[in-house]
C-alpha positions, 0 to 999 in steps of 0.5 A, spaced: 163 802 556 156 804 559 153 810 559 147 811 565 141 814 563 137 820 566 133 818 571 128 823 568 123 821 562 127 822 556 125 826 549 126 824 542 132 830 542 135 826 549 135 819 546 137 821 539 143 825 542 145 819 547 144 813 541 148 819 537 143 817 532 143 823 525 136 826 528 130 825 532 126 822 524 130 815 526 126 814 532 120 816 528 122 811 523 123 806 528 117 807 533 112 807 526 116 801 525 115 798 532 122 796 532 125 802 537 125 803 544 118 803 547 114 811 549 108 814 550 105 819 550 104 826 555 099 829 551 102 830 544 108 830 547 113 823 546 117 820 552 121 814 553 122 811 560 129 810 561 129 803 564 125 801 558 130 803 553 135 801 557 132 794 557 131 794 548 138 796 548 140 790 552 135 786 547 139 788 542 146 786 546 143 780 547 141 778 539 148 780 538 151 774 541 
């Protein structure tokens, strides 16, 4: 199954619902553990851009295998 991303910068509340994860903390969690999708910040704004998350998660798939 694949789901495609928004061609928009997405916000911590749009990928935690895409990654159906229990809230916007886990990303926290990851990004202060450096093991999550990169972002950056729009001033005191996080964003992620979608190729890149497309790009970690098909690392992931990767290390599965």
């Amino acid at each position: 199954m694949t789901i495609a991303l928004p061609e928009r910068y997405l916000t911590p509340e749009d990928l935690a619902e895409l990654l159906a994860l229990p809230s916007v903390e886990t990303l926290y969690q990851w990004r202060r553990k450096r093991t999550g999708p990169p972002a950056f910040r729009v001033g005191k704004h996080l964003r992620y851009d979608p190729a890149d998350v497309h790009m970690w998660i098909a690392g992931l798939v990767e290390q599965e295998r």
